[in-house]
GUKOLRO-71343 format. One record per residue: residue number from 0; residue in three letters; x, y, z of N, C-alpha, C in turn. Coordinates in steps of 0.2 Angstrom, whole numbers. Example, Ala and Ser with C-alpha at 12.3 -4.5 7.8 and 13.67 -1.06 7.14 Angstrom:
+------+------+-------+-------+-------+-------+-------+-------+-------+-------+-------+
: nufi : keke :    nX :    nY :    nZ :   caX :   caY :   caZ :    cX :    cY :    cZ :
+------+------+-------+-------+-------+-------+-------+-------+-------+-------+-------+
:    0 :  ALA :    66 :   -28 :    39 :    62 :   -22 :    39 :    66 :   -16 :    39 :
:    1 :  SER :    64 :   -11 :    35 :    68 :    -5 :    36 :    64 :     0 :    39 :
+------+------+-------+-------+-------+-------+-------+-------+-------+-------+-------+
This chain:
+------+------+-------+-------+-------+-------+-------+-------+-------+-------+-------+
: nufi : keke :    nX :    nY :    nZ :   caX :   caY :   caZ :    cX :    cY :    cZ :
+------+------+-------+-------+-------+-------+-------+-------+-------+-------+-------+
:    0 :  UNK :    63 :  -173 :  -430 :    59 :  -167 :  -432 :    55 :  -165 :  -426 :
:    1 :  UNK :    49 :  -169 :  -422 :    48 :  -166 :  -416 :    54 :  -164 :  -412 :
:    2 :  UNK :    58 :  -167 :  -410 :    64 :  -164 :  -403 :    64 :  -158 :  -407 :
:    3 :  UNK :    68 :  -156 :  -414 :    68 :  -150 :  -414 :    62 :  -144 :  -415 :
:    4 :  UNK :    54 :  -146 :  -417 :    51 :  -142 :  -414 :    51 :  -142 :  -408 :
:    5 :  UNK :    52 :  -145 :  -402 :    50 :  -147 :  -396 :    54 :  -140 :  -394 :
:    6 :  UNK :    61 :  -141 :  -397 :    66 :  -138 :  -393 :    66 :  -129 :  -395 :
:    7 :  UNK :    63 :  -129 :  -399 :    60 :  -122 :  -403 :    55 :  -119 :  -399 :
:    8 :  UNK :    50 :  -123 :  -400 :    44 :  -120 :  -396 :    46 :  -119 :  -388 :
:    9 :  UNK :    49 :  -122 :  -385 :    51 :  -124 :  -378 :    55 :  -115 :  -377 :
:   10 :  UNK :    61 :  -116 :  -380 :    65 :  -113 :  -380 :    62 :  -103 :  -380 :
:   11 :  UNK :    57 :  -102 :  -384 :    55 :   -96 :  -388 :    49 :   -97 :  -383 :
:   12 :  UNK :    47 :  -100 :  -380 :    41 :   -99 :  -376 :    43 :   -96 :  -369 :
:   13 :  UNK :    51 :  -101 :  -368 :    53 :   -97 :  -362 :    56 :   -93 :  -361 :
:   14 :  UNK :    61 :   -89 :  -367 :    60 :   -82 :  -367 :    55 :   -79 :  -369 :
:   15 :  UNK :    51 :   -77 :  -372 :    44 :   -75 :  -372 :    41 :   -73 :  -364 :
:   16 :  UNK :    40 :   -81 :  -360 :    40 :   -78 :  -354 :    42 :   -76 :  -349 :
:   17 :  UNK :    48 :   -77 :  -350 :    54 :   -75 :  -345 :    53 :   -68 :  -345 :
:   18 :  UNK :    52 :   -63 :  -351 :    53 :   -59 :  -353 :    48 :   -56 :  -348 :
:   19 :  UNK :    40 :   -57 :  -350 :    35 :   -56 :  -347 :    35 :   -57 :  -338 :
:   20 :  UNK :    36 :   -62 :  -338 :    35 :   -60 :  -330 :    42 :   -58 :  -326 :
:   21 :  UNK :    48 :   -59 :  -329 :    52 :   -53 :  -326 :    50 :   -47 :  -328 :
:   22 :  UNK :    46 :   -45 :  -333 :    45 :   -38 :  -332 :    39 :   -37 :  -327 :
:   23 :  UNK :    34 :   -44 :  -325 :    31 :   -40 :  -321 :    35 :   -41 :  -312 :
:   24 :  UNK :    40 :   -44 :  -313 :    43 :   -46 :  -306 :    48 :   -37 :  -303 :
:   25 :  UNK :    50 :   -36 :  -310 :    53 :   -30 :  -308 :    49 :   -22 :  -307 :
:   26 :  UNK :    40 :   -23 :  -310 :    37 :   -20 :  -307 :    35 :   -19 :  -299 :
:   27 :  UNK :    35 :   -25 :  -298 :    34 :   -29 :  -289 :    38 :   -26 :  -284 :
:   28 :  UNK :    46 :   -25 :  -287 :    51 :   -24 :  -283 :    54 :   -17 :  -284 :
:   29 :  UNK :    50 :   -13 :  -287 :    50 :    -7 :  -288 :    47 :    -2 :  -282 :
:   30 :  UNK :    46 :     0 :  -276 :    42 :     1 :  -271 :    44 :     9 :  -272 :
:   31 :  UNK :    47 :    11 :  -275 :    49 :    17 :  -277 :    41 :    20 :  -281 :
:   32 :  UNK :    37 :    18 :  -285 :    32 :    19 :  -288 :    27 :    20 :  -286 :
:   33 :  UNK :    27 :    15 :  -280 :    19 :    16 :  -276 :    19 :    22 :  -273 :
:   34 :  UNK :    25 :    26 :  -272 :    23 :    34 :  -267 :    24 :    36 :  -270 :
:   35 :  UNK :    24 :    37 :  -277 :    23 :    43 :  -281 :    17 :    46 :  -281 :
:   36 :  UNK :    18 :    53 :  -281 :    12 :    55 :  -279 :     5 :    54 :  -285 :
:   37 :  UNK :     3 :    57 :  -283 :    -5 :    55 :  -287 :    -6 :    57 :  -293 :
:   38 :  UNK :    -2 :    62 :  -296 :    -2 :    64 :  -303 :     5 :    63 :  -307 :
:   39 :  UNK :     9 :    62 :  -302 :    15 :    58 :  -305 :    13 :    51 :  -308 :
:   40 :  UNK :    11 :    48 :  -304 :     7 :    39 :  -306 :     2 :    40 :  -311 :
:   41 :  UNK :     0 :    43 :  -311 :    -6 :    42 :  -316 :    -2 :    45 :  -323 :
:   42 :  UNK :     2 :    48 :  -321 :     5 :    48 :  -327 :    10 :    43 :  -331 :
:   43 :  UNK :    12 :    40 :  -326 :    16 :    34 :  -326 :    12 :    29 :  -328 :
:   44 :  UNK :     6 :    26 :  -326 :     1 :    23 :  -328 :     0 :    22 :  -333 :
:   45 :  UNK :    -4 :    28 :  -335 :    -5 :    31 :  -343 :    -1 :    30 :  -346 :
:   46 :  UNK :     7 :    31 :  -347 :    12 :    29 :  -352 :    11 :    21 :  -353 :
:   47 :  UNK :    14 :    19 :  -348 :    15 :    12 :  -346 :     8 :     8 :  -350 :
:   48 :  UNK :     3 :     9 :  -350 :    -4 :     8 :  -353 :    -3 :     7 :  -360 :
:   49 :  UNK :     1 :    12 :  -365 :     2 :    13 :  -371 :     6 :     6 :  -373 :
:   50 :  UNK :    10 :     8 :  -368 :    19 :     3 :  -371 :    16 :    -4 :  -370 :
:   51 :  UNK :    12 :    -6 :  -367 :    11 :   -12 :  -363 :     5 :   -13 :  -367 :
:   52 :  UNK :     0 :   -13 :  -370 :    -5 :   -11 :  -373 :    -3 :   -13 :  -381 :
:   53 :  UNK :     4 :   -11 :  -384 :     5 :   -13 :  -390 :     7 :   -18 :  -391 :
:   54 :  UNK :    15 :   -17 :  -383 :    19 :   -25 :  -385 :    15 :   -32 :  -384 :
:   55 :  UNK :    12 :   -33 :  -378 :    10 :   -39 :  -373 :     5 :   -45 :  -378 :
:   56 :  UNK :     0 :   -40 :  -380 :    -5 :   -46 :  -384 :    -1 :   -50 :  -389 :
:   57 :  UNK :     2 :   -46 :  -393 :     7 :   -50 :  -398 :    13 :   -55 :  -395 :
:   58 :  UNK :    16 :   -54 :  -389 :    19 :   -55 :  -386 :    17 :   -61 :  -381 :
:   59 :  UNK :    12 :   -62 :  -378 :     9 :   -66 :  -375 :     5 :   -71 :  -380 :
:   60 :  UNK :     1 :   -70 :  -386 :    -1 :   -72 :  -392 :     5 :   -79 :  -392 :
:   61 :  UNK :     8 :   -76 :  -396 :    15 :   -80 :  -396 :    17 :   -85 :  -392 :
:   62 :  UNK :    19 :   -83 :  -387 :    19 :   -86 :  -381 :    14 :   -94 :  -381 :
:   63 :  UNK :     6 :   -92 :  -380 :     2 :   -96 :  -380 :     3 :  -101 :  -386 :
:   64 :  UNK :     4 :   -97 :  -391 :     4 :  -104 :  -398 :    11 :  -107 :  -395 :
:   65 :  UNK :    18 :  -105 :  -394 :    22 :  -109 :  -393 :    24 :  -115 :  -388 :
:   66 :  UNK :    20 :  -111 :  -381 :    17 :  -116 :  -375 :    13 :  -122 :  -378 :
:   67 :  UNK :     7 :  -122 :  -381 :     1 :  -126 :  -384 :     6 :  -131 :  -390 :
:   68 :  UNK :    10 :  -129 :  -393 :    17 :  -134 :  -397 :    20 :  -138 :  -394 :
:   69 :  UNK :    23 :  -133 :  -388 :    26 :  -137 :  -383 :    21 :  -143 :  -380 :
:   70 :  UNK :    18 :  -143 :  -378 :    13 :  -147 :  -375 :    11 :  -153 :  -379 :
:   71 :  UNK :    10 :  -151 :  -385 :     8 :  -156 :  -388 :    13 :  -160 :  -392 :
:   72 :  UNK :    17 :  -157 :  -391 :    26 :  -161 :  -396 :    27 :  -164 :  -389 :
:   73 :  UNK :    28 :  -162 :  -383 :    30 :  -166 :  -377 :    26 :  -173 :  -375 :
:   74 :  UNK :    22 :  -172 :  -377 :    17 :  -176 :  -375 :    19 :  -185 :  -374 :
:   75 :  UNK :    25 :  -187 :  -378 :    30 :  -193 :  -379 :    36 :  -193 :  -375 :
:   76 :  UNK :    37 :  -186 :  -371 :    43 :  -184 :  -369 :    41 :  -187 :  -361 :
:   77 :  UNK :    37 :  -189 :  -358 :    36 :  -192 :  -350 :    32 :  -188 :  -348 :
:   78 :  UNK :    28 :  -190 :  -342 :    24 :  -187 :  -339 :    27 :  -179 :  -336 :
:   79 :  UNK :    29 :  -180 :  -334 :    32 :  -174 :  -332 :    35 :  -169 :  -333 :
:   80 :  UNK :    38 :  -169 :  -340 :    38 :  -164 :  -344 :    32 :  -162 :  -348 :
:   81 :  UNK :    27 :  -166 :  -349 :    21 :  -164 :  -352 :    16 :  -160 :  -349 :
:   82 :  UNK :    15 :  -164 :  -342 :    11 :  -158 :  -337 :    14 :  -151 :  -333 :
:   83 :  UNK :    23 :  -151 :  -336 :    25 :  -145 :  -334 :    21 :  -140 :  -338 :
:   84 :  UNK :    24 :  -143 :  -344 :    21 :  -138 :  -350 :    13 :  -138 :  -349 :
:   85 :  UNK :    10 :  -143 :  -348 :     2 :  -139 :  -348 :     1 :  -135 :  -340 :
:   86 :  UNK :     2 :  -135 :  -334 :     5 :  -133 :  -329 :     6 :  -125 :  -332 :
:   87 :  UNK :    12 :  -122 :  -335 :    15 :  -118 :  -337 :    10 :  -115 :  -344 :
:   88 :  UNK :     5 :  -118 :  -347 :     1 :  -115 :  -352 :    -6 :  -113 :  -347 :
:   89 :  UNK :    -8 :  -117 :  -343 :   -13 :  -115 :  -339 :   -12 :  -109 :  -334 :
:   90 :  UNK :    -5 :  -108 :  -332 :    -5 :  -102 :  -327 :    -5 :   -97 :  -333 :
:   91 :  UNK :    -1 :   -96 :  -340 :    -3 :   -92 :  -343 :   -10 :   -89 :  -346 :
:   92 :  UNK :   -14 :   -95 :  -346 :   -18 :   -94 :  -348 :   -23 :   -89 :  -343 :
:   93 :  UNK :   -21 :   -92 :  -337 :   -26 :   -87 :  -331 :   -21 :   -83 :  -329 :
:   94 :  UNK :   -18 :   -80 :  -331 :   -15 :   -75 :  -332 :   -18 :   -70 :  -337 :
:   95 :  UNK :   -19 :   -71 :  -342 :   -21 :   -69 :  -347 :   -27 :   -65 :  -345 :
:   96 :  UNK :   -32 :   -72 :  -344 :   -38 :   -69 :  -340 :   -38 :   -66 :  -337 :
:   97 :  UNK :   -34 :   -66 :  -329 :   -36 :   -60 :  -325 :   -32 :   -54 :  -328 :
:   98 :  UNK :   -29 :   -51 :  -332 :   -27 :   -47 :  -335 :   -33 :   -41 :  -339 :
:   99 :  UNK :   -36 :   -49 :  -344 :   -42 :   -45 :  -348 :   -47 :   -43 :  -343 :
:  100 :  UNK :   -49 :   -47 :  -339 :   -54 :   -46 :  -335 :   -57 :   -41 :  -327 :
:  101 :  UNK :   -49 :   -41 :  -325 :   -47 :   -39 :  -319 :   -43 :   -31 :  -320 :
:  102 :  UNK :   -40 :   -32 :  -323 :   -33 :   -29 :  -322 :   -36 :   -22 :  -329 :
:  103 :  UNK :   -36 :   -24 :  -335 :   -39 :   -21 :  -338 :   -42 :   -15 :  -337 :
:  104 :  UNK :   -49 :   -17 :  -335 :   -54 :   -12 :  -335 :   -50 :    -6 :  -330 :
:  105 :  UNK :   -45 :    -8 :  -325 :   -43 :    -3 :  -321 :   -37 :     1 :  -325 :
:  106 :  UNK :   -33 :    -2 :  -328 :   -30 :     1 :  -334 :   -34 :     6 :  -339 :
:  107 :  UNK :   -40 :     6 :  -340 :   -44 :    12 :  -346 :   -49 :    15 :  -341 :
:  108 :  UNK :   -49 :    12 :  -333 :   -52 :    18 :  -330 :   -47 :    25 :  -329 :
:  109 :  UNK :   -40 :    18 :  -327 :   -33 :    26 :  -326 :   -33 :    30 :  -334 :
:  110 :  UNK :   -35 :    27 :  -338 :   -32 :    32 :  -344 :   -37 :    37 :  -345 :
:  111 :  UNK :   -44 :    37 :  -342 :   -50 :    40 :  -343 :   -48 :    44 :  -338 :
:  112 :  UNK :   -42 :    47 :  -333 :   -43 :    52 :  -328 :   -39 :    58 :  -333 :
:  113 :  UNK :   -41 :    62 :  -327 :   -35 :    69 :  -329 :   -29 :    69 :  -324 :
:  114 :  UNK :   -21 :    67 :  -329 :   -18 :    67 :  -323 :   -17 :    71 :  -318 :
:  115 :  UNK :   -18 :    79 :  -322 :   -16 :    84 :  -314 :   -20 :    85 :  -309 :
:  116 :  UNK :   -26 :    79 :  -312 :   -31 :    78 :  -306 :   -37 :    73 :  -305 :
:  117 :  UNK :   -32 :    68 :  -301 :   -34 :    63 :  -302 :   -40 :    62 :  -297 :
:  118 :  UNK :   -45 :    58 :  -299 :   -52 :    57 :  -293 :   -50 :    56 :  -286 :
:  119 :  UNK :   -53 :    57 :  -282 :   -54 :    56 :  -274 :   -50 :    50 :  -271 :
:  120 :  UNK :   -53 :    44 :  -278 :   -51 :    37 :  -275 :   -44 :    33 :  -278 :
:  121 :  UNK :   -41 :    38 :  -281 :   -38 :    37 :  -285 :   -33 :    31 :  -280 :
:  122 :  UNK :   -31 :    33 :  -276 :   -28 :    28 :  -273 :   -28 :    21 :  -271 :
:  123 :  UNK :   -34 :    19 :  -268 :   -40 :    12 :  -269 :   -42 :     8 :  -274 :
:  124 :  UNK :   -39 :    15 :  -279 :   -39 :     9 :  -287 :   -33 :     8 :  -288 :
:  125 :  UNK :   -28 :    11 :  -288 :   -21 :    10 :  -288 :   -21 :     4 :  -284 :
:  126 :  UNK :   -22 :     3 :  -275 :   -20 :    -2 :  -273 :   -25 :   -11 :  -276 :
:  127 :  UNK :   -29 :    -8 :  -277 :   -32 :   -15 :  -280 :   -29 :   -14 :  -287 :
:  128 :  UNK :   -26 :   -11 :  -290 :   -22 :   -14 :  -294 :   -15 :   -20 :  -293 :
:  129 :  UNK :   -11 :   -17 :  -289 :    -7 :   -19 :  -286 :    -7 :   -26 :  -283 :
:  130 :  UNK :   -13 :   -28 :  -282 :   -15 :   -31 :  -278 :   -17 :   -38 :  -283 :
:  131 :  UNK :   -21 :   -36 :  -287 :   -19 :   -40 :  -294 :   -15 :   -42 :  -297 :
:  132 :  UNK :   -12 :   -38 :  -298 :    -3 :   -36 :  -303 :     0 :   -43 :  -296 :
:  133 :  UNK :     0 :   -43 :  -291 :     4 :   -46 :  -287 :     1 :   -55 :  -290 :
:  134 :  UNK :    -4 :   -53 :  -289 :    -9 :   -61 :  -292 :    -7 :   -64 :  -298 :
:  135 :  UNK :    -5 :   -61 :  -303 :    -3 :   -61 :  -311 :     3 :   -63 :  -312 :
:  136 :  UNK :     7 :   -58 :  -306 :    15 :   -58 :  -306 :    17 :   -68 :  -304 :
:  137 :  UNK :    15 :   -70 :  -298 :    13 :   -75 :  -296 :    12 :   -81 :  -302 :
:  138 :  UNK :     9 :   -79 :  -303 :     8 :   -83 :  -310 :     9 :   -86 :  -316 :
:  139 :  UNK :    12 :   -79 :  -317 :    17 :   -79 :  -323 :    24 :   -81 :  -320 :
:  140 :  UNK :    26 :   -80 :  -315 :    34 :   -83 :  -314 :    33 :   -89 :  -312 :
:  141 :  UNK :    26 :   -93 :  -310 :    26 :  -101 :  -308 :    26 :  -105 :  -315 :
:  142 :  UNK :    25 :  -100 :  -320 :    23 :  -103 :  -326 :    31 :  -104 :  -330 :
:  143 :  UNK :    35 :   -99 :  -327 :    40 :   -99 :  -330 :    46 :  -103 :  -328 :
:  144 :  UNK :    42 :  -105 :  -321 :    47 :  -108 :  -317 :    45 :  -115 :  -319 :
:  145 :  UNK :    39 :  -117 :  -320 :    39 :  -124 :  -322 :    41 :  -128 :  -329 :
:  146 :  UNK :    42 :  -121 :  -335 :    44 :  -122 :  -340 :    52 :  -123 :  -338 :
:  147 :  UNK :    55 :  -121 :  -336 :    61 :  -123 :  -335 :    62 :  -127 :  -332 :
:  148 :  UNK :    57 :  -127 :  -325 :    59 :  -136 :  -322 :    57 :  -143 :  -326 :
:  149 :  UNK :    54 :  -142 :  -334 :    52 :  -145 :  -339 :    58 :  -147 :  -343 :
:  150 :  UNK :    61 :  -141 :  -344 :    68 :  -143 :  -349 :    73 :  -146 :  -344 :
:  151 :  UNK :    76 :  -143 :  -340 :    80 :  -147 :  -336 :    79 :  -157 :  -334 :
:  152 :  UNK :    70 :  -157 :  -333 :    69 :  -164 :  -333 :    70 :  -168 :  -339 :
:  153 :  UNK :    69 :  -164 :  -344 :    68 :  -168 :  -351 :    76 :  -169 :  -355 :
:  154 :  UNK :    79 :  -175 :  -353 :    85 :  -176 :  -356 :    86 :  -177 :  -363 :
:  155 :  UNK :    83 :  -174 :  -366 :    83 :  -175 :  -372 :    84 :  -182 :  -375 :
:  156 :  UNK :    82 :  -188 :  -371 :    83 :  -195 :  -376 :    77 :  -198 :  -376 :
:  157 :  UNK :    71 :  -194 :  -372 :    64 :  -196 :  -372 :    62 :  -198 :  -364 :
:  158 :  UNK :    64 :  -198 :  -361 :    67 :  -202 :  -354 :    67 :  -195 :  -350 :
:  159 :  UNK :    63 :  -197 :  -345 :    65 :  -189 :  -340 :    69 :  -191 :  -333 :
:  160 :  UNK :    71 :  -184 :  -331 :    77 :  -187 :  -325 :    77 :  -188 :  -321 :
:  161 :  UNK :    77 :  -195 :  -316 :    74 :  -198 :  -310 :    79 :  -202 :  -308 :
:  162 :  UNK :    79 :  -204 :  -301 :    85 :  -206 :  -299 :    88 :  -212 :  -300 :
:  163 :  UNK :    93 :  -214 :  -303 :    96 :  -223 :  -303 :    95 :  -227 :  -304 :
:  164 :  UNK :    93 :  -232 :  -308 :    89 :  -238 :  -306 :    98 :  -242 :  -303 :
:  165 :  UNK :    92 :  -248 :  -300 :    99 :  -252 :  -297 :   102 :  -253 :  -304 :
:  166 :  UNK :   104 :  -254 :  -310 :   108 :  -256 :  -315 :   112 :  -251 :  -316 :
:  167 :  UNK :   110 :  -244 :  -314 :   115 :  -240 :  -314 :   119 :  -238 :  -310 :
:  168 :  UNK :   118 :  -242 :  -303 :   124 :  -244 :  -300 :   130 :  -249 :  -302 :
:  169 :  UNK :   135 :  -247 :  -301 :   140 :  -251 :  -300 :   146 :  -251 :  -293 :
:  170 :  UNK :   146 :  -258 :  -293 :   149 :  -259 :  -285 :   156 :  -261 :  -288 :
:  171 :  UNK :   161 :  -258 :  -287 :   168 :  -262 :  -285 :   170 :  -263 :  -280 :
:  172 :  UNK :   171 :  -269 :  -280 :   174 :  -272 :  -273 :   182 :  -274 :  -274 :
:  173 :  UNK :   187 :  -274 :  -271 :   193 :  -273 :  -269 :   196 :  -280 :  -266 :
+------+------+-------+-------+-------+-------+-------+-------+-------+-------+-------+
């Protein structure tokens, strides 16, 4: 019964985050967006803010309960599989927070502008946006990455994957 929670929550955690921070990875690699001019972007912002706004807390929510499963179902599964998954719930976690904390308040300053005229500074916010977003992006992809380096170690017999003991050599001699 745990392996198949284990492999539920595991599984649905890492799409969940795959989701997310490939979406934030394909923001990164979009360099097309930073030169839009200044009232193109804030309007691009501003959308992005709604969409992003309804789906992520639900989405991320999620996420953390199936991580927090993970972690505690793995817990039997070897050390290393278990401090992936806590590893992978901590980088979401501060993630999460520089989101609410950081990243946020710049998200409801852009929604407060007008976009066919945006402030003076508009720019210097955008870039310290960016500049976070890179921080979170980081973040989220190490979390995703460890979730996976998590399932790959975890052989499903309890046992994680290390190298040979001598009894699992065999020598034929001739």
């Amino acid at each position: 019964m745990y392996l198949v929670l284990l492999n539920v929550a595991r599984t649905g955690a890492a799409l969940l985050l795959g989701l997310f921070a490939g979406g934030l990875v394909f923001t990164v690699l979009a360099p097309s967006l930073r030169s839009l001019p200044g009232p193109a972007y804030v309007r691009y912002w501003q959308a992005l803010n709604v969409d992003y706004g309804r789906a992520m807390p639900v989405l991320l929510v999620t996420c953390l309960a199936l991580l927090l499963t993970t972690c505690v179902v793995s817990y039997q599964r070897g050390w290393l599989v278990f401090w992936l998954g806590i590893a992978a719930l901590l980088l979401l976690a501060a993630t999460i927070v520089l989101t609410l904390t950081k990243l946020d308040p710049l998200n409801q300053l852009a929604n407060s502008w007008n976009a066919d005229e945006p402030p003076a500074d508009w720019a210097d916010v955008r870039l310290q946006w960016w500049t976070l977003h890179a921080v979170r992006t980081a973040m989220a992809t190490l979390a995703f990455l460890a979730l996976l380096v998590a399932q790959v170690a975890d052989r499903g017999d309890g046992q994680t994957v290390s190298a040979p003991s001598a009894a699992q050599h065999v020598q034929i001699s001739g």
